[in-house]
Backbone as JSON, one array per atom type, in Angstrom:
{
  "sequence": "XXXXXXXXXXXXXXXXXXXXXXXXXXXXXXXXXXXXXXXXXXXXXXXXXXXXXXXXXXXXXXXXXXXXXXXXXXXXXXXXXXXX",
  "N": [[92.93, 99.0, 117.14], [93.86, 97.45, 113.89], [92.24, 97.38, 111.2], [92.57, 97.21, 108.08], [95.57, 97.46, 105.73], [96.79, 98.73, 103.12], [98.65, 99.33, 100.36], [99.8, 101.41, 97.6], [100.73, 102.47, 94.86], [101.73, 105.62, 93.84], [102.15, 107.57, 91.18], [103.86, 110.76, 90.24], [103.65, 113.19, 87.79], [106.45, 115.3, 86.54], [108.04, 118.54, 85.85], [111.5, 118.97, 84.61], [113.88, 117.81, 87.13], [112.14, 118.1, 89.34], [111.8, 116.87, 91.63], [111.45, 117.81, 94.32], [108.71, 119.22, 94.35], [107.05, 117.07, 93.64], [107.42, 115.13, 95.97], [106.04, 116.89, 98.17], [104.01, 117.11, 97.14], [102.9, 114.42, 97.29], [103.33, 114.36, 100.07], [101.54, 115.86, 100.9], [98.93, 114.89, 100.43], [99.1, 112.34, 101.66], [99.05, 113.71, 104.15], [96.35, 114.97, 104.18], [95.04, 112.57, 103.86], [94.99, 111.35, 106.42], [93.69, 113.46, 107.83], [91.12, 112.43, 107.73], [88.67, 110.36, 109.57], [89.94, 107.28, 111.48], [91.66, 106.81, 109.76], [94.88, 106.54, 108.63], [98.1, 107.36, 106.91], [101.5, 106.9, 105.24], [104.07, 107.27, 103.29], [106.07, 105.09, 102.32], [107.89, 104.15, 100.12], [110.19, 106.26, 98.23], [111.44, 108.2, 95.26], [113.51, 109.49, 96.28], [115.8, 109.01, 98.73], [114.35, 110.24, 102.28], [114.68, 110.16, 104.16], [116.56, 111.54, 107.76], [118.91, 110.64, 107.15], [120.18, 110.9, 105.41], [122.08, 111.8, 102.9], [122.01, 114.25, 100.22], [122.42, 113.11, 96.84], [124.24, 114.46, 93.02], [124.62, 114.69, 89.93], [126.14, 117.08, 88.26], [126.41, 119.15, 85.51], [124.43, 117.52, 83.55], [121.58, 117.38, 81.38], [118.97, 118.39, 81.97], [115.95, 116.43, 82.13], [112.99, 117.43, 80.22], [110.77, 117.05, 81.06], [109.81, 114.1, 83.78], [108.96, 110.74, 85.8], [107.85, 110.21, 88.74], [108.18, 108.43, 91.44], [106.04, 106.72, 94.1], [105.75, 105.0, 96.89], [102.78, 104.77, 98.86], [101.27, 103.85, 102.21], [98.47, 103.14, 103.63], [96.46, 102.88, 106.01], [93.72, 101.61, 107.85], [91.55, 101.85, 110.78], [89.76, 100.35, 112.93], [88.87, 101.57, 115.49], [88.06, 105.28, 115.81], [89.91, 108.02, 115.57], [89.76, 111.51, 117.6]],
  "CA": [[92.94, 97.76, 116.39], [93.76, 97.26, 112.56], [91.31, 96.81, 110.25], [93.32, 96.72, 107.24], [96.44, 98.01, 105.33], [96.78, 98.52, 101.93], [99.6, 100.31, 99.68], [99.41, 102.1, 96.66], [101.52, 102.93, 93.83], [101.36, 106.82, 93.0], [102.87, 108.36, 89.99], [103.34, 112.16, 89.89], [104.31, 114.05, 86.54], [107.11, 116.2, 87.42], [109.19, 118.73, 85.25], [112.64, 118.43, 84.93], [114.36, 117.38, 88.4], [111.57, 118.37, 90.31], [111.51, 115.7, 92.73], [110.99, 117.69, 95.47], [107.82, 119.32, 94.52], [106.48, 115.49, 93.77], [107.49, 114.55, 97.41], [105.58, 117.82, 98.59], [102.47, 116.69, 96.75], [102.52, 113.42, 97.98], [103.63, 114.4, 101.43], [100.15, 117.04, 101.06], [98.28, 113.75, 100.03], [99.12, 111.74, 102.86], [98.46, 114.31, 105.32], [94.79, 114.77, 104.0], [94.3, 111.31, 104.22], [95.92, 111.37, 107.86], [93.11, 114.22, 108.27], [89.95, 111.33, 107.81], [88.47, 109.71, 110.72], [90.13, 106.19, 111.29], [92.27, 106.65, 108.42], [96.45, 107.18, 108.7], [98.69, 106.95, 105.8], [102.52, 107.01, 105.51], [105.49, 107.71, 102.61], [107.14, 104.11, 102.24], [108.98, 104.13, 99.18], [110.18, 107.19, 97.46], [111.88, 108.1, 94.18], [114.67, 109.61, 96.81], [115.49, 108.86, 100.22], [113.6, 111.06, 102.51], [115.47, 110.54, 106.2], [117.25, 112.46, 107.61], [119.9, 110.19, 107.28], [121.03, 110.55, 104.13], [122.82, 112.82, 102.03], [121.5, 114.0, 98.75], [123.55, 113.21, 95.71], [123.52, 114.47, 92.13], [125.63, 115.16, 89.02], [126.5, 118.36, 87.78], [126.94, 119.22, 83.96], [123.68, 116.48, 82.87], [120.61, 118.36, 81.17], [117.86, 117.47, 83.03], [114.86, 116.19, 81.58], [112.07, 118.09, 80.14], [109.57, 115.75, 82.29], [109.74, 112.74, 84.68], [107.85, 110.42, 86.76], [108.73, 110.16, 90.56], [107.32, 106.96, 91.79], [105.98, 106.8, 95.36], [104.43, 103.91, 97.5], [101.88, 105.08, 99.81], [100.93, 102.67, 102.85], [97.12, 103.51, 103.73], [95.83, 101.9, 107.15], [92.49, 102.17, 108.44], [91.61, 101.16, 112.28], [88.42, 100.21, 113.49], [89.11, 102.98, 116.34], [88.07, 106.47, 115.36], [90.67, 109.35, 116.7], [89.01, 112.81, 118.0]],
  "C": [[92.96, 98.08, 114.9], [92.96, 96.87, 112.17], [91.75, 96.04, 108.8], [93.77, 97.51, 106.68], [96.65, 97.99, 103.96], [97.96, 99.64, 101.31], [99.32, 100.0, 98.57], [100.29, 102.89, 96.27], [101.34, 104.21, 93.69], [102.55, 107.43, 92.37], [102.76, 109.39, 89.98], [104.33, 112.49, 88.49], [105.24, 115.01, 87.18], [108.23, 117.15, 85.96], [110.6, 118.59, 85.44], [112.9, 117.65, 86.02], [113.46, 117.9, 89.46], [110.55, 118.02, 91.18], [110.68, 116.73, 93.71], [109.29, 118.96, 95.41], [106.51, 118.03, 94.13], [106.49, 115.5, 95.53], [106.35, 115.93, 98.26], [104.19, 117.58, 98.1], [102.3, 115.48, 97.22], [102.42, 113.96, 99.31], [101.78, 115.32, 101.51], [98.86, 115.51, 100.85], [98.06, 113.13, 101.32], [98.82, 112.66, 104.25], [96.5, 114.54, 105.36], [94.32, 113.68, 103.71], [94.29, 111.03, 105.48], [94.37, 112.26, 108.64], [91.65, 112.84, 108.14], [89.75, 110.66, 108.65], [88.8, 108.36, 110.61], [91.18, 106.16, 109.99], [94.29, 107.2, 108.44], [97.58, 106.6, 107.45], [100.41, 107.49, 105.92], [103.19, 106.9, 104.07], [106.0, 106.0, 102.97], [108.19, 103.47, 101.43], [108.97, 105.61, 98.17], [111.5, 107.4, 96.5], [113.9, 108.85, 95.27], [114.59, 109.23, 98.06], [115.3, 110.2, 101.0], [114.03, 111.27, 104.1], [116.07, 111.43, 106.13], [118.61, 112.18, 108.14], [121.0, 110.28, 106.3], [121.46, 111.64, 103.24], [122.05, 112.9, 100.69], [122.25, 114.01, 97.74], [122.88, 113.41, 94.22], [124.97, 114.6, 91.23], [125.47, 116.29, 88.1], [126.64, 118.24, 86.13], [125.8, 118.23, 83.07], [122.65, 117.72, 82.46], [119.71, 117.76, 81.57], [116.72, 117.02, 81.9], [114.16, 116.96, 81.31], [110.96, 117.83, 81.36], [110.15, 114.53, 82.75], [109.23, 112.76, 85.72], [108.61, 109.91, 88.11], [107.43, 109.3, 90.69], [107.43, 106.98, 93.21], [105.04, 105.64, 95.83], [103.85, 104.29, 98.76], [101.46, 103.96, 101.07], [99.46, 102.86, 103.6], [96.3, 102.45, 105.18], [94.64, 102.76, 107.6], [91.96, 101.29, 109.69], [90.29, 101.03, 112.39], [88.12, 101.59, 114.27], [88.84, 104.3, 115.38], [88.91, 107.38, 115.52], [89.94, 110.66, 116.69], [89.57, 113.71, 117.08]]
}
């Protein structure tokens, strides 16, 4: 049974284009919340798509950024139920 669901904005700092150690810190996030009794959390909006449906696209010849922020929405549910 649900107790209740809540999502949550997180911002990571990231140098240049480096999305995918953002998604690797979130993804490390959500698993140690995943690890808490009653507690499971999930990836529902991310700065790229993350299936493994989709192709990754980019453009060649741009200078990347020094820094940027990769924006992620977290979805945070917690059950009455405990799991072992």
């Amino acid at each position: 049974m649900v107790d209740s669901v809540d999502s949550e904005r997180i911002i990571v700092r990231v140098e240049g284009n480096g999305l995918r150690a953002a998604l690797d810190e979130v993804e490390s996030l959500v698993a140690e919340i995943g690890k808490l009794p009653g507690y499971r959390a999930s990836i529902v909006e991310a700065p790229l798509d993350i299936s493994s449906k989709a192709g990754i696209q980019g453009r060649l010849g741009e200078k990347p950024p020094a820094e940027s922020l990769a924006r992620f929405t977290v979805k945070v549910t917690r059950t009455q139920e405990v799991r072992p």
